[in-house]
C-alpha positions as CSV (number, residue, x, y, z in Angstrom):
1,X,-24.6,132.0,183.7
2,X,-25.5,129.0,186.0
3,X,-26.6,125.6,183.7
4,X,-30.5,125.4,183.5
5,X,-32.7,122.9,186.2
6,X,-35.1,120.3,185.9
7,X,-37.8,123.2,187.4
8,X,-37.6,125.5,185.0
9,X,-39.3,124.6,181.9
10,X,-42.5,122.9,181.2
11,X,-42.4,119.4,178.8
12,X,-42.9,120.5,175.3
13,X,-43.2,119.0,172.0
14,X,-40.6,118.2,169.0
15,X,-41.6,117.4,165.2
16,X,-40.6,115.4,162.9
17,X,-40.4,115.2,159.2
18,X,-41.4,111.6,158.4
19,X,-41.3,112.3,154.4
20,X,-39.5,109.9,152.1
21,X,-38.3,111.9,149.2
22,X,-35.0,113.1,147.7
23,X,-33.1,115.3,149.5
24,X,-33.4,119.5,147.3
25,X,-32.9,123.2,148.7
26,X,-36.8,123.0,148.6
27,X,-37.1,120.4,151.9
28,X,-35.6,123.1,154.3
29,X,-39.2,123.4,155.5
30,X,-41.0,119.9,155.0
31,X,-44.1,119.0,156.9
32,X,-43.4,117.8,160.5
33,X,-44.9,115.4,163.0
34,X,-45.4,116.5,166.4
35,X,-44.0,114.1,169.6
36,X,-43.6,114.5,173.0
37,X,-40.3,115.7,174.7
38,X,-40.3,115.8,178.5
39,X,-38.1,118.4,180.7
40,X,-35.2,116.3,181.1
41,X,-34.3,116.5,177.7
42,X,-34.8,120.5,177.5
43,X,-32.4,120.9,180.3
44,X,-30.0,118.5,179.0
45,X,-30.2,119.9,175.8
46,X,-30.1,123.8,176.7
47,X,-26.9,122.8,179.0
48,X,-25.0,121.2,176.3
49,X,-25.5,124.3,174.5
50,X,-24.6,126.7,177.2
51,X,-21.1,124.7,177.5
52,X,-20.3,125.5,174.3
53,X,-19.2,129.2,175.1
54,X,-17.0,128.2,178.2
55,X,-15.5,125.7,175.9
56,X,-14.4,128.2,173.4
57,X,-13.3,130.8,175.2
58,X,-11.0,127.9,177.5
59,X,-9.9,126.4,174.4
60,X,-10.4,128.3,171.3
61,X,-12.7,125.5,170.5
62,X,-15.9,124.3,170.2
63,X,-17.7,120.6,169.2
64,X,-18.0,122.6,165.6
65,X,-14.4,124.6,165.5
66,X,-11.8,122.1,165.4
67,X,-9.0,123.2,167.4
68,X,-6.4,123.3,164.6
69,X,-9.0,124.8,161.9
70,X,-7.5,128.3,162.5
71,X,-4.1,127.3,162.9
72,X,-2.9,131.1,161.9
73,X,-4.7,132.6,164.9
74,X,-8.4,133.0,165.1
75,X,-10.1,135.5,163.0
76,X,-10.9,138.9,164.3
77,X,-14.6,137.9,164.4
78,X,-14.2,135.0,166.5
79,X,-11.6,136.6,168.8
80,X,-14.1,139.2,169.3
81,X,-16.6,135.9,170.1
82,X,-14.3,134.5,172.3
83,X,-13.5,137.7,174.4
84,X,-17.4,137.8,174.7
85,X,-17.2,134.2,176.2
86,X,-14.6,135.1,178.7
87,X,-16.2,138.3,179.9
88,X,-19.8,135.9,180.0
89,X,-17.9,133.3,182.1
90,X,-17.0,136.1,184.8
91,X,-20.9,137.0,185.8
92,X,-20.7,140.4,185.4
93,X,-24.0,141.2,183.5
94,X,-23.7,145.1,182.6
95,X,-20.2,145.0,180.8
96,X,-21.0,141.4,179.3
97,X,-24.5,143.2,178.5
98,X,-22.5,146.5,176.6
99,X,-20.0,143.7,175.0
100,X,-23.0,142.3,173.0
101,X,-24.1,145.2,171.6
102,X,-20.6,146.0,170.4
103,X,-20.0,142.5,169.2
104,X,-23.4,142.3,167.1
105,X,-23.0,145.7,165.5
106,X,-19.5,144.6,164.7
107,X,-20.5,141.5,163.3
108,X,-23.4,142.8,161.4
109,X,-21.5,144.9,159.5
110,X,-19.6,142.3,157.8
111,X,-22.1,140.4,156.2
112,X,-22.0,142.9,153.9
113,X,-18.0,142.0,153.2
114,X,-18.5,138.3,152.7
115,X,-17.2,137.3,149.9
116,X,-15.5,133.9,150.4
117,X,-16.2,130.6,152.0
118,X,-13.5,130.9,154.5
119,X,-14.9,134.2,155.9
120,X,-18.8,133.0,155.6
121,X,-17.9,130.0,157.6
122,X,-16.2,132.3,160.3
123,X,-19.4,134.5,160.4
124,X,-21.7,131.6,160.6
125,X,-19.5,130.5,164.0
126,X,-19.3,133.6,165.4
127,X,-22.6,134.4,165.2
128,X,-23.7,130.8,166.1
129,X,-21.5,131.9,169.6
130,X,-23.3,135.4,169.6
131,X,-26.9,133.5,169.7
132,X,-26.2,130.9,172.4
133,X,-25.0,133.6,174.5
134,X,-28.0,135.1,174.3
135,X,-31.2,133.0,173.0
136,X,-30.4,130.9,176.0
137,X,-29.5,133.5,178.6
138,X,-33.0,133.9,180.5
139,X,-31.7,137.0,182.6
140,X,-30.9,139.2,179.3
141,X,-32.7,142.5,179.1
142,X,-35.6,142.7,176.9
143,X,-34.5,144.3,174.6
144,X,-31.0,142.4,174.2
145,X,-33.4,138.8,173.8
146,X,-36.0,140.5,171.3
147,X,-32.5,141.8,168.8
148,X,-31.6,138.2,169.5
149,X,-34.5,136.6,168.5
150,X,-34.7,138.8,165.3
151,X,-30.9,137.4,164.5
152,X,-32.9,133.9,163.9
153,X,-33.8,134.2,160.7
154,X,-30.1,135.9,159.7
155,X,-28.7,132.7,161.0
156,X,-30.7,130.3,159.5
157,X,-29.9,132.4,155.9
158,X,-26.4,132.3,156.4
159,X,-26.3,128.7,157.4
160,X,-28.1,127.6,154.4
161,X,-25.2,129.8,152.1
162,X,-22.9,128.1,153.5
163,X,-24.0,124.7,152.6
164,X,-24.9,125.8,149.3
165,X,-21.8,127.2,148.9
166,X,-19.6,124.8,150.0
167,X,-16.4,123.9,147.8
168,X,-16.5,120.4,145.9
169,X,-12.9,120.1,146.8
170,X,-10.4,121.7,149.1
171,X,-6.5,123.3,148.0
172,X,-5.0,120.8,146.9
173,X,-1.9,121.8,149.0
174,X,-4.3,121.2,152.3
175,X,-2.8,118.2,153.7
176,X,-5.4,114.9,153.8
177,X,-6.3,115.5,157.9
178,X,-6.1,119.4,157.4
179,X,-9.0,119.1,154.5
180,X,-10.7,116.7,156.4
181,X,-10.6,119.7,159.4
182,X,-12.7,122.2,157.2
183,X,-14.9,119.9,155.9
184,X,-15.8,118.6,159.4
185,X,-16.0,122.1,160.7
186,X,-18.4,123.0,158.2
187,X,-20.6,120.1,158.2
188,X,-21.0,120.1,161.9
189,X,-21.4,124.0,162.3
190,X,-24.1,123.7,159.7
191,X,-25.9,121.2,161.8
192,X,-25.2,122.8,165.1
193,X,-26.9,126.3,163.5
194,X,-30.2,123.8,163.0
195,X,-30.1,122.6,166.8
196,X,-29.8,125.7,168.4
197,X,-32.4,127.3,166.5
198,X,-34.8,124.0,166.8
199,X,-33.7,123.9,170.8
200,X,-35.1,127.9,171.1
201,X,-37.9,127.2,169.5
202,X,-38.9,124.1,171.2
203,X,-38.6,125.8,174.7
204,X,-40.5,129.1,173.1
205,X,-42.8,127.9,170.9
206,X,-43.6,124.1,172.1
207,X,-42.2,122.9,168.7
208,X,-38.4,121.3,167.6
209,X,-38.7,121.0,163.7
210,X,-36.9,117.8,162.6
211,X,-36.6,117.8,159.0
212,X,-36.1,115.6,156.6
213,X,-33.6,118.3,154.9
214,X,-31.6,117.9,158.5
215,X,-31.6,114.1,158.6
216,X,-30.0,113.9,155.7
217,X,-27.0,116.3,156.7
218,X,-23.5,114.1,156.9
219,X,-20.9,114.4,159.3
220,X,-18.0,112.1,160.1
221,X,-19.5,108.7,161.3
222,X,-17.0,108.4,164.2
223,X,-15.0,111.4,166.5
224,X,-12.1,109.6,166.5
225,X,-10.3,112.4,164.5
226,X,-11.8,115.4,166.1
227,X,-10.4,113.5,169.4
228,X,-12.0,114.7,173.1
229,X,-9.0,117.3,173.6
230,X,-7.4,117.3,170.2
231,X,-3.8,116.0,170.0
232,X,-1.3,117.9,167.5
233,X,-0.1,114.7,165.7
234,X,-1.8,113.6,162.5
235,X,-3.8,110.6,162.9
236,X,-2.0,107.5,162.1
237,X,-1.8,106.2,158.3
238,X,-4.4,103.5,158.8
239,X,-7.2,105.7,159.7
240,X,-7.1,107.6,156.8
241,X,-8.3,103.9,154.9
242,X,-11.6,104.1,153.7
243,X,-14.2,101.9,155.3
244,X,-16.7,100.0,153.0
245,X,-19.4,100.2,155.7
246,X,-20.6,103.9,157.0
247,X,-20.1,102.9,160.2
248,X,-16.5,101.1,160.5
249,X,-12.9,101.7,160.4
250,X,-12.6,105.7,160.9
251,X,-11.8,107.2,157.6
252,X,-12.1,110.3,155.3
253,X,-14.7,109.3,153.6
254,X,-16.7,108.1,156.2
255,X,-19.6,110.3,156.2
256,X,-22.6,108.8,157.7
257,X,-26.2,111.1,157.6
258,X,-27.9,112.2,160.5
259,X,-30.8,110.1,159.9
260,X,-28.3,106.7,159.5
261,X,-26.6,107.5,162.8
262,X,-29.7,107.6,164.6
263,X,-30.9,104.6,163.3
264,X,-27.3,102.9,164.1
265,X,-27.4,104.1,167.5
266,X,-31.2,102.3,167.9
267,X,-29.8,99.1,166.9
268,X,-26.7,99.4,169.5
269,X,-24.2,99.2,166.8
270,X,-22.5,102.6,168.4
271,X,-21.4,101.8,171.7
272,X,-20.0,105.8,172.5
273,X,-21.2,109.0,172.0
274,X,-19.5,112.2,172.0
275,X,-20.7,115.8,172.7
276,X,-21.5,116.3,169.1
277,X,-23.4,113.4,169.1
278,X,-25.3,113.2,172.5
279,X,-26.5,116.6,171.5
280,X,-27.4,114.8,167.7
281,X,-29.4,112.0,169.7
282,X,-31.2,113.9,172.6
283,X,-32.3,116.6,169.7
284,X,-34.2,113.6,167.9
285,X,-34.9,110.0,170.6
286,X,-34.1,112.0,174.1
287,X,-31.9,112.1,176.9
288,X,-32.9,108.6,178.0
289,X,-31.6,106.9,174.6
290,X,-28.5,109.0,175.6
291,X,-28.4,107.5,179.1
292,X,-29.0,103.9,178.2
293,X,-25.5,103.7,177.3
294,X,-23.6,106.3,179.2
């Protein structure tokens, strides 16, 4: 599928929650406030999306699964994902378009056989995959884009299991980078799941809801450990020092929110952004703030 063009889409609007008040399961859905977002920004936004396939079925990968996070082999779900990727990547519509219907009935019959965090937070990627390849593919039959669009809401309720259910701690015989892997994983695939359904919804529905329950998501404040290509060596022993301010030395425990890293990006104190976080910024301040330093 070709990347989307300027000429395609109409500007729309984006909303956002501009509520001061503590963060409970109960702000998933706080009131918005509407703002412009020109057609730029969809395309850049839809593209960054669409890259995310090629990228996993390349690498195994994606800017929320971490290269080494299934160091045994991917699951059978998300090989299943990434074979769909492949065969999406060759532009041959009718077996891509038979391939999704086998994927989605396969993966919709294990929701039913979740039962730990390791296997919800494999489900919540693959079908995060399954949606981009199709929510955003404007040449799917009808009938493949309205079973897509009904898989919204399943996404959104598995998303918000797995951040409820997510473990206070890790194994303790995970290694410091390893458990800094999963956690990473999870906190970016959880944010990822709120971008592409706020991306669809902006180009369908004129509307991108910026919550306050999403600003306040963390993730790691640099990329420095998730690295560009992702080497095999453990990062060196002074990263893993923890940083005082949110927003110096890498460490583990330097988890800045959503909402923080905006604001940090305003005031110039980032300098680089990666994929993760280009798509983070253009969601919320647009393509141009990307730009302005890229």
């Amino acid at each position: 599928m070709p990347f989307l063009h300027l000429d395609k889409w109409r500007d729309v609007v984006w909303t956002s929650s501009m509520v001061s008040s503590p963060l409970h399961y109960r702000h998933l859905n706080p009131p918005d406030l509407t703002g412009a977002v020109n057609r730029e920004t969809c395309v850049f936004l839809v593209n960054q999306l669409l890259s995310l396939p090629r990228e996993f079925a390349a690498t195994s990968a994606a800017l929320f699964i971490h290269r080494r996070l299934y160091e045994k082999g991917l699951p059978p779900l998300l090989h299943e994902l990434k074979q769909l990727c492949a065969l999406h990547s060759t532009q041959e519509p009718e077996p891509f378009y038979q391939a999704i219907q086998t994927a989605t009935t396969r993966l919709l019959s294990t929701t039913s056989t979740i039962h730990t965090f390791p296997s919800m937070l494999t489900l919540v990627q693959a079908l995060l995959l399954l949606q981009i390849l199709t929510l955003f593919n404007f040449q799917l039959p009808p009938p493949l884009r309205r079973a897509a669009e009904q898989r919204i809401p399943l996404l959104r309720h598995w998303s918000q299991k797995l951040y409820l259910s997510a473990p206070v701690a890790l194994p303790g015989a995970f290694s410091v980078y390893r458990a800094w892997i999963v956690a990473e994983s999870v906190r970016r695939t959880i944010l990822v799941s709120h971008k592409v359904e706020g991306i669809y919804a902006m180009l369908k529905e004129g509307i991108f809801a910026h919550t306050l329950f999403v600003e306040a998501l963390p993730f790691a404040s640099r990329n420095d450990w998730w690295g560009s290509g992702g080497g095999d060596a453990e990062p060196i022993d002074e990263c893993v020092i923890p940083s005082e301010e949110p927003l110096g030395p890498v460490g583990l425990t330097d988890l800045v929110s959503y909402r923080e890293f905006r604001d940090a990006w305003v005031r110039g104190e980032i300098r680089e952004l990666g994929l993760f976080e280009q798509l983070l910024i253009a969601t919320c301040l647009g393509v141009e703030a990307v730009k302005l330093r890229h």
